[in-house]
N, C-alpha and C positions, 0 to 999 in steps of 0.2 A: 504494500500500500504506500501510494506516495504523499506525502505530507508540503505543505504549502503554506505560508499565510496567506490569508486572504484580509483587504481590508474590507469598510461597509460597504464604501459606494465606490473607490478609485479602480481603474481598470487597469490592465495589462498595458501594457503599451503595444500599439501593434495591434489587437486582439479587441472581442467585444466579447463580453460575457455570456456565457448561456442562461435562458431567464431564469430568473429567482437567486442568482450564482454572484456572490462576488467573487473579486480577484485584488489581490496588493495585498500591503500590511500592515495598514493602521490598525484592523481590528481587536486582535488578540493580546498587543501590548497593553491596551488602554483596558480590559477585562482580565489580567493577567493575577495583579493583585487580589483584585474581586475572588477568583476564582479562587485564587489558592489558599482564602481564609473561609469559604462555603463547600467548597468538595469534601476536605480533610471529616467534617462534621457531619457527612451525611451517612447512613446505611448502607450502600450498594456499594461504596468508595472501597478500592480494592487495598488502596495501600495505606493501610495506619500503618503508625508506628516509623512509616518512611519518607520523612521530609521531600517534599516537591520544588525538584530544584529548576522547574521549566516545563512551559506547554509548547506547542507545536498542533497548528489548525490544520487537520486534514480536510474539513471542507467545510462551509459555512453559506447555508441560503435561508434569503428571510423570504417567508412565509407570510406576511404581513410587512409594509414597507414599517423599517423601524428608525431611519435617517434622522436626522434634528430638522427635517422639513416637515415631520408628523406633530400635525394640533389638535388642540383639544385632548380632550380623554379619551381619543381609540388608542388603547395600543397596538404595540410592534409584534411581532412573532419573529424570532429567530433561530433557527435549527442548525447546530455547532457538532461537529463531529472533532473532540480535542484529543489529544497527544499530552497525557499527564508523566512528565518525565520526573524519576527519582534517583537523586545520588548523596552518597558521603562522601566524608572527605579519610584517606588514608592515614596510616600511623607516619606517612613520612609527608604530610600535606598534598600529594594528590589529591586530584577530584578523580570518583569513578561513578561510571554512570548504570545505573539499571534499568534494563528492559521500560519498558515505557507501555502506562494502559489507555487505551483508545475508549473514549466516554462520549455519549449520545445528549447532548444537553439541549432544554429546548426554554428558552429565554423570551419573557416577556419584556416588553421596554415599554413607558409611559413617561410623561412629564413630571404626572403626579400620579402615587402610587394611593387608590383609597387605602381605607383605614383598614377593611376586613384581609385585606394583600398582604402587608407587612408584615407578621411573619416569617413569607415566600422572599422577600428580599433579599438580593446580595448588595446593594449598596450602587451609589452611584458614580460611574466613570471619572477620574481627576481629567482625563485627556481625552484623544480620539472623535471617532463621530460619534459618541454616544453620553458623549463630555455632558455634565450635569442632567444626564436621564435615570432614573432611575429601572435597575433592570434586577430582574424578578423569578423565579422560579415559575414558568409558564402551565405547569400541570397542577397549579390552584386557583386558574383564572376558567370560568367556565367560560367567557367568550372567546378564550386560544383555544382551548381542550375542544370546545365546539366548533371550530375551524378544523384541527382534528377529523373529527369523525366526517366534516362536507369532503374533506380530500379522500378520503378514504372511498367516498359515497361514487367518485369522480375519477376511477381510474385514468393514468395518466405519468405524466413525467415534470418535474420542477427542476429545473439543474441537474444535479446529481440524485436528486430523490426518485425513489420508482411509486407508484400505486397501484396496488393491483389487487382483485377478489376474484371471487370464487365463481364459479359458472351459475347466471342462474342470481347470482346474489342481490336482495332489492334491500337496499339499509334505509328505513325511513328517515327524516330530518326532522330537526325542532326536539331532539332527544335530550332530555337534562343532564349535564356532565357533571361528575364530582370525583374528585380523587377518590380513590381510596388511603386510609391512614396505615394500614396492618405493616409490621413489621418486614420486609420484602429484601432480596438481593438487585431489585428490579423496582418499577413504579407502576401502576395502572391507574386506568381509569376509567368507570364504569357510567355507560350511557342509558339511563332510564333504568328502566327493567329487563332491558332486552338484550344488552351487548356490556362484556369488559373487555377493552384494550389494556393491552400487558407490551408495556415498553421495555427492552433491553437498553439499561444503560452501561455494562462494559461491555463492548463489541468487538469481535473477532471477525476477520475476512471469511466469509462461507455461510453454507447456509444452516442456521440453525436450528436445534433438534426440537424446539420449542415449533417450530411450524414445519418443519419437516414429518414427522412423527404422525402428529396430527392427520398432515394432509392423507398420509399413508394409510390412516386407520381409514379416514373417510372412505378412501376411494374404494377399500376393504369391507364397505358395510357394519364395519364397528361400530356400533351404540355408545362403547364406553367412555368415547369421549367427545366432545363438543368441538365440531370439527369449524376450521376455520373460514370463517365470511369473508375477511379481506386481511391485505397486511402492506405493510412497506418499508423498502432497504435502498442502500446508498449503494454507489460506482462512485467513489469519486476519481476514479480516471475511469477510461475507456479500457485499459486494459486490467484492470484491479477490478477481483472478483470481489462480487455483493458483502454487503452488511447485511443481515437481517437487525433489523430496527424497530418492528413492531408486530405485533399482530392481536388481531380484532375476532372475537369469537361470542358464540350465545353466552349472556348470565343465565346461573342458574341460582335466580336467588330467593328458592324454596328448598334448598338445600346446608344442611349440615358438614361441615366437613369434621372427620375424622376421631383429629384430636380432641377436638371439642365434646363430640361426644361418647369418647372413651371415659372422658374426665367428669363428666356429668351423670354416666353411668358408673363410674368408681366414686362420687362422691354421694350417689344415692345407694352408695350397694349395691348396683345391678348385676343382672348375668349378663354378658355382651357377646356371648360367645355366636348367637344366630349370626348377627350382623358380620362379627370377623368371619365367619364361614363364607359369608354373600361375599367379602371383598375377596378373598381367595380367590373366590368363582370366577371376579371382575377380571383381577389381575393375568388369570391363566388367561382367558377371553382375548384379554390386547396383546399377550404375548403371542399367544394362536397365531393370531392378525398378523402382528408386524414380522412375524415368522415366515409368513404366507406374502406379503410382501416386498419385503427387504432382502435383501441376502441373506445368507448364512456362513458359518465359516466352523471349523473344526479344531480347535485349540490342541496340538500336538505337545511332544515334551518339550521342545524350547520354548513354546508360547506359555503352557503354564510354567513353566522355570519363570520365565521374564515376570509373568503375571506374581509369582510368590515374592520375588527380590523387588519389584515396583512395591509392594506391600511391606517387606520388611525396613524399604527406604524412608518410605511416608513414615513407621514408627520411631525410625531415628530419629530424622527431621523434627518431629512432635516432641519426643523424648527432649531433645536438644532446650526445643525452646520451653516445655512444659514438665519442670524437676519433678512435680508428683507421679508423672507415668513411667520414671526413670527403675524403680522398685521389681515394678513388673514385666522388663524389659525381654527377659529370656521365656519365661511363659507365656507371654505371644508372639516371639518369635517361634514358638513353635507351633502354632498355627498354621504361620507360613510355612515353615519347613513339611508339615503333614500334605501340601499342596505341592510341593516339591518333591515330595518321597513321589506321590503319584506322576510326574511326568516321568521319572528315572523306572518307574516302574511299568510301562509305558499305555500309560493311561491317558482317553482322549477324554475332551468336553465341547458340547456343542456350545457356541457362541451366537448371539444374534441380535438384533439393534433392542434395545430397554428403554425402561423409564430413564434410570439412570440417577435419582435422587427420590427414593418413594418414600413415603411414611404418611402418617394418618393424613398431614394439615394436606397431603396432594388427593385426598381422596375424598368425593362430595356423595352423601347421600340424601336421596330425595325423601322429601317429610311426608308425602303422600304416598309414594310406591313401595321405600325400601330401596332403589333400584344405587347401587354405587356408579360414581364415572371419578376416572382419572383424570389429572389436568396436572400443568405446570411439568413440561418433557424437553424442559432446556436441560436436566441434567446440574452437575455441581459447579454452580457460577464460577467458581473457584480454581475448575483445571480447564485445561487446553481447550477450544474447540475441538482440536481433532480429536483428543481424546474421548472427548463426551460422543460423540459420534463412533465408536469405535464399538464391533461387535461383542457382548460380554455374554457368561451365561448367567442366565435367568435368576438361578440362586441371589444376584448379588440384590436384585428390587426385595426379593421374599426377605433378604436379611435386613432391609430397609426395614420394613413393615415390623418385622420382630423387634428390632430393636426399638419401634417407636410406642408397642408396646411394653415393652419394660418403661421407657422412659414417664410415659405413659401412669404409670403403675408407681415409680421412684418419688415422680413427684408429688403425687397423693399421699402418700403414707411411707416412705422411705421405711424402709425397715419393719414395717408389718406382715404378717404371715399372710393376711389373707389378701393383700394388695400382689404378693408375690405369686400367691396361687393363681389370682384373678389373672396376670401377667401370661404366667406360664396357657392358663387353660385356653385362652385367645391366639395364644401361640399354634398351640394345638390345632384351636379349630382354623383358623387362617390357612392353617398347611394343609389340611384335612378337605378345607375349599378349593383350595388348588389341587390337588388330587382328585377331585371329584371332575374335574374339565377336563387334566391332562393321562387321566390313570397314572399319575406320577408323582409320591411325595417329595418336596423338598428336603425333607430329614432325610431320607435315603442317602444323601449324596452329604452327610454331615461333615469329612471334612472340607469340602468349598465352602459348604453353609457356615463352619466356625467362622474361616477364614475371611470372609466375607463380613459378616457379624464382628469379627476383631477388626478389621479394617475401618468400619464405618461406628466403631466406640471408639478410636485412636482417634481418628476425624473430629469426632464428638468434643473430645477433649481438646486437641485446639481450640479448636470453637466456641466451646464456653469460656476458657480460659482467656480468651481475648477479647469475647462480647460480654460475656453474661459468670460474670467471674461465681456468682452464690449458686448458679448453677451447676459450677463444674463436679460435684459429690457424686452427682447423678450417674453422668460416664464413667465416672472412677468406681463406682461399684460394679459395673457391668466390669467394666478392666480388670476388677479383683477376680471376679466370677470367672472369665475367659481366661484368663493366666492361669489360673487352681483348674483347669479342665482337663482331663487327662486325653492322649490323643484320640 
């Protein structure tokens, strides 16, 4: 991907813009500041902890003119594809630089910001063409967010942006926009009762598995999941392949997800075990599909070789930076290792496209039927595109789902007999619903399923440890539990 600044309004020399597209580079210095005390602070922001030592504009079109020729109270809309570059400085004063993450920003600009906006603020420009404007976090303005969805409604081409839907797609207009708040790696925004768009804001070149997936179930006749209406991604060259940067699908908002009511059936007592049986069912369902779709591939001894040492890598790494998983280091390394014996012993596994990050909060079920759907198949914001795309077996979603049952279960009542029972018996029947679709339990195949299950409590443990620190106990018991297992 090539990278450019571009300014607001000055052009190339030589050259005229394509519409909606600046070129030059006034823009990104005069937002530069801004940026770098509002990204740090947000949720999706990939790099805490790693000072941002430079942006870099891969492309920028406004959407709404936002120049200092705009009056009155319309605002601007601007769509920034940035370059958030991160470096230290060495033991001997070198600078070095790290990889740098590409961020999807979509910027409002007004004169004057009301009252209910601010907030969404980042502050306004010392310089540039947007010098004393104040410029805004665009996806808590319903009249940008409702510009939004008329593009969407409009397939089409802006600059470097694509639009494009689904055969057949009729999106009506006049839809009330509101963010959503929930805690997200990502942002959305939900139109009436009918539609959430689900923004990518770190972006990787290709397509992602979040509308990929989907489309795939669609064309498959899958129910399970709310297949997609419309979406749109950048070029910003002609010859740099797409961003996927949005996509737009049914709300389903008579529906429960998951977590939610794992936790409201542990906190009444309940049995829950019917419904983990139904998801089972769901899960086998979209694997079927995407099975039937997608490729497949056959994980030989090198492949699971590489697969156990990617796993024991990630626990160093964790280990490294998180001293409490340091105790248990050798007891899941053997985990891995038991996935290791199998390729020396020369045992295959099938591989095939997944969810890829499953647990309760990705699973919705309906308040009138019972009936589960999956959603959110970008997989773990966290690692590579390619990798999220990359055929795995099956086991590793089912060990999702387990493990979100213990967590599940940890958080209710840490330490209670019967929160742990509750834990296990959902485990059970979850595996028991999959089995019932595929004639195939996932226990069978127990040590992938540890390994898998140790893999995504290592995860766990970062994770908390860096977000949600009163959390981190949670992981750390499953960690004890996985390490004390014998192989």
């Amino acid at each position: 991907m090539s990278e450019r600044s571009l300014p607001l309004t000055a052009t190339d020399a030589g050259s005229s813009p394509a519409p909606g597209r600046h070129t030059g580079s006034a823009l990104l210095p005069s937002l530069a500041p801004l940026l770098a005390e509002w990204l740090p602070r947000q949720r999706w922001f990939a790099g805490k902890g790693r000072p941002i030592s430079g942006f870099a504009l891969v492309s920028g079109t406004e959407l709404l003119p936002c120049g200092a020729g705009g009056t009155g109270a319309a605002p601007g809309l601007l769509h920034l594809l940035v370059r958030a570059r991160h470096g230290h400085t060495g033991e001997h004063g070198q600078r070095a630089e790290h990889a740098a993450d590409c961020y999807q920003l979509l910027l409002g600009v007004r004169s004057v910001l009301p009252p209910e906006l601010a907030p969404a603020s980042l502050g306004s420009p010392a310089s540039g063409p947007l010098r004393d404007r104040t410029v805004y976090d665009a996806l808590h303005d319903p009249k940008l967010t409702g510009l939004l969805l008329e593009r969407l409604r409009s397939p089409g081409r802006l600059g470097p942006l694509r639009f494009a839907s689904a055969p057949g797609a009729a999106i009506p207009s006049g839809l009330r926009p509101r963010a959503l708040d929930a805690e997200q790696s990502n942002s959305s925004v939900i139109y009436g009762t009918e539609y959430i768009l689900k923004l990518f804001r770190r972006v990787d070149p290709g397509l992602n598995p979040d509308l990929e997936l989907p489309l795939a179930l669609a064309r498959g006749g899958c129910a399970r999941v709310p297949a997609p209406t419309a979406w749109f991604e950048a070029a910003p060259t002609p010859q740099s392949p797409a961003l996927t940067l949005g996509v737009l699908q049914p709300y389903l908002p008579d529906s429960g997800d998951g977590w939610q009511l794992a936790l409201h059936a542990l906190a009444g007592r309940q049995d829950f075990t019917a419904s983990a049986r139904a998801l089972g069912r769901a899960t086998a369902e979209v694997h079927a599909t995407l099975a039937d779709a997608l490729p497949t591939t056959l994980l030989r001894g090198p492949e699971l070789e590489r697969l156990a040492g990617d796993m024991a890598d990630r626990l160093e790494a964790a280990a490294r930076a998180v001293p409490a998983l340091r105790p248990y280091r050798t007891g899941l390394r053997n985990a891995f290792a038991a996935v290791a014996e199998l390729a020396r012993l020369g045992h295959t596994r099938r591989a095939q496209r997944v969810h890829g990050d499953l647990h309760l909060g990705q699973a919705l079920c309906g308040s009138g039927d019972g009936l589960w759907s999956l959603i959110d198949f970008e997989g773990e914001p966290a690692r590579p595109l390619s990798e999220r795309r990359r055929p795995q077996p099956v086991v590793r979603d089912v060990a999702g789902i387990l493990r979100s049952f213990d967590y599940a279960a940890s958080q209710q009542g840490t330490g209670e007999r019967w929160t742990r029972d509750w834990a296990a018996a959902n485990r059970a029947a979850y595996c028991a619903g999959y089995a019932d679709v595929t004639g195939s339990d996932p226990r069978d195949d127990a040590r992938l399923l540890r390994a898998f299950e140790t893999d995504k409590a290592v995860y766990e443990v970062l994770y908390e440890a860096r977000h949600r620190p009163a959390w981190l106990p949670i992981p750390l018991s499953a960690v004890r539990r996985l390490a004390a297992a014998d192989g």
